[in-house]
mmCIF file of the C-alpha atoms, coordinates in Angstrom:
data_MODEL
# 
_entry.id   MODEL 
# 
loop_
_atom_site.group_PDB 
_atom_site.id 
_atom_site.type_symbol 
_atom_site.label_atom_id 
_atom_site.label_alt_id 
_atom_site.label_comp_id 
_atom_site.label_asym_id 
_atom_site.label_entity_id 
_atom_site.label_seq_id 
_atom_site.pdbx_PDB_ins_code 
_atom_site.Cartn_x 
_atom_site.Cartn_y 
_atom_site.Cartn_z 
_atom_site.occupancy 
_atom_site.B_iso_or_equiv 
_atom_site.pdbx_formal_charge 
_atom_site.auth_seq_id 
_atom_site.auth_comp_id 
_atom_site.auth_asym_id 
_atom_site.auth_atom_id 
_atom_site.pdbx_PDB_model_num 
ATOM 1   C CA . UNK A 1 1   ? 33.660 34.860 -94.398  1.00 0.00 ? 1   UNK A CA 1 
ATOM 2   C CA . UNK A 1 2   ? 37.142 36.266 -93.730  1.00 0.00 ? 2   UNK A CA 1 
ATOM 3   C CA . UNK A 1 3   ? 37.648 38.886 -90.630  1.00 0.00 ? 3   UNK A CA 1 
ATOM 4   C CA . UNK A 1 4   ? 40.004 41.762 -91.581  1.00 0.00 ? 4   UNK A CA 1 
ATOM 5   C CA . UNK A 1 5   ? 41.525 43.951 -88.429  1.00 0.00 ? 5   UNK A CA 1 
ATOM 6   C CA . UNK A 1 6   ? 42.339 47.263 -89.736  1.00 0.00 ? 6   UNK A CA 1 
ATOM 7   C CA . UNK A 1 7   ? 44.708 48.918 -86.477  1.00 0.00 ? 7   UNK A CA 1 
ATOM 8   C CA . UNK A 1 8   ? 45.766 52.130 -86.208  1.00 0.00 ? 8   UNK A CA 1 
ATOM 9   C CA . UNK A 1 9   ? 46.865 54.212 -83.236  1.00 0.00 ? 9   UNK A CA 1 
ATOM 10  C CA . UNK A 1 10  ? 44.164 55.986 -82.071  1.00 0.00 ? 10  UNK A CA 1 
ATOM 11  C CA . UNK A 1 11  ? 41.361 54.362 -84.545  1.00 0.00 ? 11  UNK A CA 1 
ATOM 12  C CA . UNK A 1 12  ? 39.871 57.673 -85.227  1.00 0.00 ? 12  UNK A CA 1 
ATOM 13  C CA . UNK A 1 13  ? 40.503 58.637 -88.316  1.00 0.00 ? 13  UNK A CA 1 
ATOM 14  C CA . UNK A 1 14  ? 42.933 56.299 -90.743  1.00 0.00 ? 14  UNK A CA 1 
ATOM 15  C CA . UNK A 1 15  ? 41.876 53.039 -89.764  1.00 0.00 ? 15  UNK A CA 1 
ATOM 16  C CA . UNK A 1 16  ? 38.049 54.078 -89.482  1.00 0.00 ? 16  UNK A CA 1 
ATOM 17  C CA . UNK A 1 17  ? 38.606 55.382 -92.948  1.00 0.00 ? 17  UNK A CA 1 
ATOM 18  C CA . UNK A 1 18  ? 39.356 52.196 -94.097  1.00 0.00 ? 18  UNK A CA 1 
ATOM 19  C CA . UNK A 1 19  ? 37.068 49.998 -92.229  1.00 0.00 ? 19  UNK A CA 1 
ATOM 20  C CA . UNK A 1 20  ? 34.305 52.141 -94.228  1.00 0.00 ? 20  UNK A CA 1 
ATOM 21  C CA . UNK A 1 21  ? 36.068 51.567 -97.448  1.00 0.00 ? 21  UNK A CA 1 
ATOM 22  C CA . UNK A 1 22  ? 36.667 47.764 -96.748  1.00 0.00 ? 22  UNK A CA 1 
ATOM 23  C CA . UNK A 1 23  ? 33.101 47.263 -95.377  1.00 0.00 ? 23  UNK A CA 1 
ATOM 24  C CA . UNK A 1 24  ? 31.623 48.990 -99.030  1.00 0.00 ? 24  UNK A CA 1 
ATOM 25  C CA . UNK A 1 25  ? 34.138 47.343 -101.384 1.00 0.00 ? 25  UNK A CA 1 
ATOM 26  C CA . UNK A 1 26  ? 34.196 44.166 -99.660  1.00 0.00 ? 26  UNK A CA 1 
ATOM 27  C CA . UNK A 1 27  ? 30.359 43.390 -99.310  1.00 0.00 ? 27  UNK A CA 1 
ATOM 28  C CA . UNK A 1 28  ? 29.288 40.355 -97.802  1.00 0.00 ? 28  UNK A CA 1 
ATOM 29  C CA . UNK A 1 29  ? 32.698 38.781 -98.175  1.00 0.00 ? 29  UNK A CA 1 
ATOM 30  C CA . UNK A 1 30  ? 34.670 40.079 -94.965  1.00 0.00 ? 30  UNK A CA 1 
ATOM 31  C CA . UNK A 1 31  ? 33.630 41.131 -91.231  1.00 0.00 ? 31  UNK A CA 1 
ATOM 32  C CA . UNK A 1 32  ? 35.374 44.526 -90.830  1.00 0.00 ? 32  UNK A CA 1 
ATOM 33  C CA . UNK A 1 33  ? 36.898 45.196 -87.189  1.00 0.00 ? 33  UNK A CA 1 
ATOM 34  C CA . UNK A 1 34  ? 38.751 48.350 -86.584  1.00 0.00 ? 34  UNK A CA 1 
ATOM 35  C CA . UNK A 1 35  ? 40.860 49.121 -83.255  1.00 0.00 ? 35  UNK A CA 1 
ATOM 36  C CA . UNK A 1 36  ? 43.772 51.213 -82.256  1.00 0.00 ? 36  UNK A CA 1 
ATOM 37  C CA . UNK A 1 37  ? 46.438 50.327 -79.867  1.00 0.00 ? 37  UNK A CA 1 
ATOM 38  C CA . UNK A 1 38  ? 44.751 53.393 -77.972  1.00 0.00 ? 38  UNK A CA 1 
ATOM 39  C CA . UNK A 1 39  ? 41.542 55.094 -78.369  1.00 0.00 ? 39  UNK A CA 1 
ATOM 40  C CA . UNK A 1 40  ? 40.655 58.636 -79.339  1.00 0.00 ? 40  UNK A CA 1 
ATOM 41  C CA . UNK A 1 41  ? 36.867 58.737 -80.182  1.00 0.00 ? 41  UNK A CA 1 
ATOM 42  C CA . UNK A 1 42  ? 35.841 59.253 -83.990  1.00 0.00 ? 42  UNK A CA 1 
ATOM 43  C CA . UNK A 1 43  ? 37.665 62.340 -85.546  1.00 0.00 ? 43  UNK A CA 1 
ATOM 44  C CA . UNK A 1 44  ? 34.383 64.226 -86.577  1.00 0.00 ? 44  UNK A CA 1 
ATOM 45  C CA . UNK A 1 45  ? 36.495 65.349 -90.006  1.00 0.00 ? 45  UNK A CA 1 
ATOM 46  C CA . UNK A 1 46  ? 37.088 61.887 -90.984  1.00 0.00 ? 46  UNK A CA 1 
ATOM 47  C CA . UNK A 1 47  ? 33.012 61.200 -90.943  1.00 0.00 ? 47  UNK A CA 1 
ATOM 48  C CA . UNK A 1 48  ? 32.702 64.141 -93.092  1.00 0.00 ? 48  UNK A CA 1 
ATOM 49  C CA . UNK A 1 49  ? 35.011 63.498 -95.878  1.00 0.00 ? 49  UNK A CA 1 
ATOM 50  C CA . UNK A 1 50  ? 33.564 59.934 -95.749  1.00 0.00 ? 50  UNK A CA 1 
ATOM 51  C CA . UNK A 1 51  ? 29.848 61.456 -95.931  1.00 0.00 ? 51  UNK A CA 1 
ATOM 52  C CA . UNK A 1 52  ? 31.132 63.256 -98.943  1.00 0.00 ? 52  UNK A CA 1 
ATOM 53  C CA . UNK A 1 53  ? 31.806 60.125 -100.988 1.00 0.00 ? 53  UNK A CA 1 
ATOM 54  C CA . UNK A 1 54  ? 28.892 58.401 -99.865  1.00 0.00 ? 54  UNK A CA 1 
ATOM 55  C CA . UNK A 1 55  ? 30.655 56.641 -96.823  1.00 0.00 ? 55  UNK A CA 1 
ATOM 56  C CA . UNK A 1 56  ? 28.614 56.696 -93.812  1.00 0.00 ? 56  UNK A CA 1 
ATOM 57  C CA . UNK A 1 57  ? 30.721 55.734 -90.595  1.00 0.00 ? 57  UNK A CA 1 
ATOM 58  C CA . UNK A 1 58  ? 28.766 58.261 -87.973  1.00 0.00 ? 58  UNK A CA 1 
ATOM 59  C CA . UNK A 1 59  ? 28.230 55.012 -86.479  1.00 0.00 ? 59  UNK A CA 1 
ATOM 60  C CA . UNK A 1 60  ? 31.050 53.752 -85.933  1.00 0.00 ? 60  UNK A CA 1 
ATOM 61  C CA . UNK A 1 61  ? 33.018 53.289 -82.639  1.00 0.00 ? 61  UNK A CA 1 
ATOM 62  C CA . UNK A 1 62  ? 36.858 53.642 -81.216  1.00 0.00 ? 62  UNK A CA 1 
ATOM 63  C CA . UNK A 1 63  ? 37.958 50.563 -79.782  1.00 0.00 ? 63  UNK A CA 1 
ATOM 64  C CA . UNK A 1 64  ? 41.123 49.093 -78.173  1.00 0.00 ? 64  UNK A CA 1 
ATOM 65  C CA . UNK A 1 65  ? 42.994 46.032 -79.994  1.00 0.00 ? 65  UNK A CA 1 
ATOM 66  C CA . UNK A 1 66  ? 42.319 44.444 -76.237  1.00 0.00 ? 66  UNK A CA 1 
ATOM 67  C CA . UNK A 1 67  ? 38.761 44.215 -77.281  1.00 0.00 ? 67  UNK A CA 1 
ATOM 68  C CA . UNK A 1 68  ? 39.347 41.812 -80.108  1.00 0.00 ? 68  UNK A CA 1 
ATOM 69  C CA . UNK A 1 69  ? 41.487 39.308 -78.265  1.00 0.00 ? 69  UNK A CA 1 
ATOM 70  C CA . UNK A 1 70  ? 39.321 36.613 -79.082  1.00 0.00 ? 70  UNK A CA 1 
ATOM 71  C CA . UNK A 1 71  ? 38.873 36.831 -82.724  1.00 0.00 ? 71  UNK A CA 1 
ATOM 72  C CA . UNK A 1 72  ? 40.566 35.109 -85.173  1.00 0.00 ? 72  UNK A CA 1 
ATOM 73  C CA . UNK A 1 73  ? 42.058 37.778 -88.273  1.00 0.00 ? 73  UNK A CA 1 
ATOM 74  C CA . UNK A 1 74  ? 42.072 36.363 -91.864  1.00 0.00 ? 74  UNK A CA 1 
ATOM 75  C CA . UNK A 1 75  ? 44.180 40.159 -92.683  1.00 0.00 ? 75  UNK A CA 1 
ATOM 76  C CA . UNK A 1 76  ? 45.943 42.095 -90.109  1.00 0.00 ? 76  UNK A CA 1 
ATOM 77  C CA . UNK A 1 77  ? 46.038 45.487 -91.791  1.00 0.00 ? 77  UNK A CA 1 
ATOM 78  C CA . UNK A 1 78  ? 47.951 48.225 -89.905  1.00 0.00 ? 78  UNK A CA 1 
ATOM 79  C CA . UNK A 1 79  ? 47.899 52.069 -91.438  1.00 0.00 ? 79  UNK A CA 1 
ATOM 80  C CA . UNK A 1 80  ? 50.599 53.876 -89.489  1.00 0.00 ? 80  UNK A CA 1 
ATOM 81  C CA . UNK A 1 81  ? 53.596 53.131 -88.812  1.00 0.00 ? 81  UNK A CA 1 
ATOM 82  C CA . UNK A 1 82  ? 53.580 53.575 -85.310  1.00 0.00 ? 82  UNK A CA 1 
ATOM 83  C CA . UNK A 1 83  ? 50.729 51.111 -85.120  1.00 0.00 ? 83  UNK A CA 1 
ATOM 84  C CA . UNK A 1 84  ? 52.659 48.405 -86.367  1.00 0.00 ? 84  UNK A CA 1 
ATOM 85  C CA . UNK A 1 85  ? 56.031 49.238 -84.651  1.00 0.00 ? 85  UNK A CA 1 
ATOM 86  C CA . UNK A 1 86  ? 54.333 49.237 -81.304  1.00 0.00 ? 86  UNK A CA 1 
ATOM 87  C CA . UNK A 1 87  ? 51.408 46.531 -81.667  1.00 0.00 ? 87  UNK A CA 1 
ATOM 88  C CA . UNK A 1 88  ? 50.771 44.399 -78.894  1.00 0.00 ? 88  UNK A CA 1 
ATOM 89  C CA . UNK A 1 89  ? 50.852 40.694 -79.978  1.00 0.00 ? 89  UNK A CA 1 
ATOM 90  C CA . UNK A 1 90  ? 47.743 39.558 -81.427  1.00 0.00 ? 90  UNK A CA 1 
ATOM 91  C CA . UNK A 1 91  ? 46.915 35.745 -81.470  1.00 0.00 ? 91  UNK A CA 1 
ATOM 92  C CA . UNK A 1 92  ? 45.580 34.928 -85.231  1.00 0.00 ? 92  UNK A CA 1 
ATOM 93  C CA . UNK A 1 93  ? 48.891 33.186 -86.053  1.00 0.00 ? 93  UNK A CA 1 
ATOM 94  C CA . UNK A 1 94  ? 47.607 33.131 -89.637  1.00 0.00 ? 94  UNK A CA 1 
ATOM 95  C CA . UNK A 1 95  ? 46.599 35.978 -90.386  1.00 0.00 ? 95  UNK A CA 1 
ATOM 96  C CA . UNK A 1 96  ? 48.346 37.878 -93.203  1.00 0.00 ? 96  UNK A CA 1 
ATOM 97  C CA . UNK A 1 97  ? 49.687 41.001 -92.161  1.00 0.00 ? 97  UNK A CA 1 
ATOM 98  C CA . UNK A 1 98  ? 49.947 43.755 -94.384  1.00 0.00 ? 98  UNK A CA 1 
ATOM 99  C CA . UNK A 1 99  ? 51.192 47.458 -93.591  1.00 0.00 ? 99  UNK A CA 1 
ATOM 100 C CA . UNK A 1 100 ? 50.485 50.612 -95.301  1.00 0.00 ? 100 UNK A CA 1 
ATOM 101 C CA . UNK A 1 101 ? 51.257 53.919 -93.514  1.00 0.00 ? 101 UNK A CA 1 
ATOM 102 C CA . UNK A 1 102 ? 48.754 56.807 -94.589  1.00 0.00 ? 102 UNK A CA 1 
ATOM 103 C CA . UNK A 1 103 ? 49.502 60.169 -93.404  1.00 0.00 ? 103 UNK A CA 1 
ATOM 104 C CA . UNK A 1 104 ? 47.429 61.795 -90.718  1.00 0.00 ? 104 UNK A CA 1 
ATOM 105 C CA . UNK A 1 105 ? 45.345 64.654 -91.795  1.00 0.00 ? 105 UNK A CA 1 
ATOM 106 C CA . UNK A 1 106 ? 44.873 65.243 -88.052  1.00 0.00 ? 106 UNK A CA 1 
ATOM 107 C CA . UNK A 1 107 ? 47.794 66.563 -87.493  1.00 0.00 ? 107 UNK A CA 1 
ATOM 108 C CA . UNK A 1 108 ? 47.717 68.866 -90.078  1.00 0.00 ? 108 UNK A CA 1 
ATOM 109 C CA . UNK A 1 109 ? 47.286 72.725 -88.923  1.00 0.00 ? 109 UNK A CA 1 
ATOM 110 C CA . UNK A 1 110 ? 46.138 75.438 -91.384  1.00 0.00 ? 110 UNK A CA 1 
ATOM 111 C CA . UNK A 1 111 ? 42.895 76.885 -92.777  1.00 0.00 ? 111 UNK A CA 1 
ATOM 112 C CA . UNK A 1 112 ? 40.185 74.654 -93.207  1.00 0.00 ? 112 UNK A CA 1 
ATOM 113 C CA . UNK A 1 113 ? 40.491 74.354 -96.432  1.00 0.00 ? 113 UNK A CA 1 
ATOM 114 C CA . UNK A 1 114 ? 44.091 73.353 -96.190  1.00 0.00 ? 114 UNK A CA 1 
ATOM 115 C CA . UNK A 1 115 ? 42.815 70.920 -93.386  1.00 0.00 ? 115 UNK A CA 1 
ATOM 116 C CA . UNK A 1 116 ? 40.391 69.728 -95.700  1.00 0.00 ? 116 UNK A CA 1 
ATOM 117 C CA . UNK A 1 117 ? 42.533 69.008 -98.612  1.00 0.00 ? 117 UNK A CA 1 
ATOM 118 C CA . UNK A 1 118 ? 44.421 67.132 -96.260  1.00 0.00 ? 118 UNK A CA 1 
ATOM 119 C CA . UNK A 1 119 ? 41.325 64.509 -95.166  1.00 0.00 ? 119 UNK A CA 1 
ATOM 120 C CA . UNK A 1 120 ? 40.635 64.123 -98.826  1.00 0.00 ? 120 UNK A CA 1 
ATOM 121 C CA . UNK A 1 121 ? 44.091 63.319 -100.104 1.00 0.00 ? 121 UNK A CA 1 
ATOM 122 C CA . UNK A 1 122 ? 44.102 60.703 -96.963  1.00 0.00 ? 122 UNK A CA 1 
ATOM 123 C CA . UNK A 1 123 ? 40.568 59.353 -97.890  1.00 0.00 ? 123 UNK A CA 1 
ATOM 124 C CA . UNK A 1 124 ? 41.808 58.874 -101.518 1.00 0.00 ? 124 UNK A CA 1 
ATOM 125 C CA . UNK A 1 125 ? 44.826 57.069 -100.813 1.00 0.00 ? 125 UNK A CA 1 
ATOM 126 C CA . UNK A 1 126 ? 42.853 54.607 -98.380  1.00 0.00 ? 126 UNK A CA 1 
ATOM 127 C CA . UNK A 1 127 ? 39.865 54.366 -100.622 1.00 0.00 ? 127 UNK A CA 1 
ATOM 128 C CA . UNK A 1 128 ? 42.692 53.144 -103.464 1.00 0.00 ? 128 UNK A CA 1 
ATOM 129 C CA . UNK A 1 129 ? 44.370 50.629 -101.262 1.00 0.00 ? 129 UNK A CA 1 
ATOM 130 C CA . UNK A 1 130 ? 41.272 49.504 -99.873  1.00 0.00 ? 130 UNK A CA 1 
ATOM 131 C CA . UNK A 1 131 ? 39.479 49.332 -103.748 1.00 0.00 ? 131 UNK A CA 1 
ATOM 132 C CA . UNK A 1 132 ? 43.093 47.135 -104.699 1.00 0.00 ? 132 UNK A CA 1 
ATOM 133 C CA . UNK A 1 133 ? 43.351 45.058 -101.183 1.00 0.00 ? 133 UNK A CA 1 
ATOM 134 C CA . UNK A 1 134 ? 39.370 43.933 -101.915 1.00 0.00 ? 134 UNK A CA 1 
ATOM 135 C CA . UNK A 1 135 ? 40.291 42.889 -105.844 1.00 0.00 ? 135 UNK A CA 1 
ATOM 136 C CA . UNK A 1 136 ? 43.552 41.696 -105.096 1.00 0.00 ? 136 UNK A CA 1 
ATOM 137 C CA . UNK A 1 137 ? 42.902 39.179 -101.598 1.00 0.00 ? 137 UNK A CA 1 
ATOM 138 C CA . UNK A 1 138 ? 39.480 38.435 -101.765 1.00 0.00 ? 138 UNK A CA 1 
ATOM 139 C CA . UNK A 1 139 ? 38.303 37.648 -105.349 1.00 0.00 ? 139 UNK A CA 1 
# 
């Protein structure tokens, strides 16, 4: 069983995004952790575009990378760039690291459908590096 760390800034959105992707695509091959260098709660748009493709992570919770000190990461997986330029040392040695910046829908302003748009272009992009991570790393 491998143990992927998917860090963002706030985990809120992006990296909870992908911890619902990795958790569906990857099975019962990978434990999914998710944290952010700082917390911000759950982004209640990023549950709903999830909902919306059959993603449920209502459940889920924002934690700090602090928490996860004592794990050690097969995959290191940051999705911002600020993320990884400002990521306190974590002690899995090993662990691959791999970067992809997604944009933030959060910060996008506009109508709600605009806003809307904007989650669902983000939740594609993660669901297709997530889909490709999965087939290429872990099969």
């Amino acid at each position: 069983m491998k143990n992927i760390l998917v860090l963002c800034t706030g985990n809120s959105c992006r990296s909870q995004m992908a911890d619902g992707y990795l958790t569906h695509f990857t099975k019962e091959k990978a434990t999914i952790f998710s944290a952010g260098i700082e917390t911000h709660g759950i982004n209640q748009k990023a549950v709903a575009i999830m909902k919306l493709d059959g993603i449920d992570i209502s459940n889920n919770t924002s934690n700090n990378i602090s928490e996860y000190a004592h794990i050690k990461f097969d995959y290191i997986i940051t999705v911002c760039d600020h993320a990884q330029e400002n990521c306190p040392f974590i002690p899995s040695k090993n662990a691959k690291r791999i970067h992809q910046n997604f944009s933030d829908p959060s910060k996008v302003k506009g109508s709600e459908a605009h806003i809307f748009n904007a989650f669902k272009k983000t939740r594609e992009h993660i669901k297709a590096f997530c889909e490709a991570f999965v087939a290429e790393e872990l099969n």
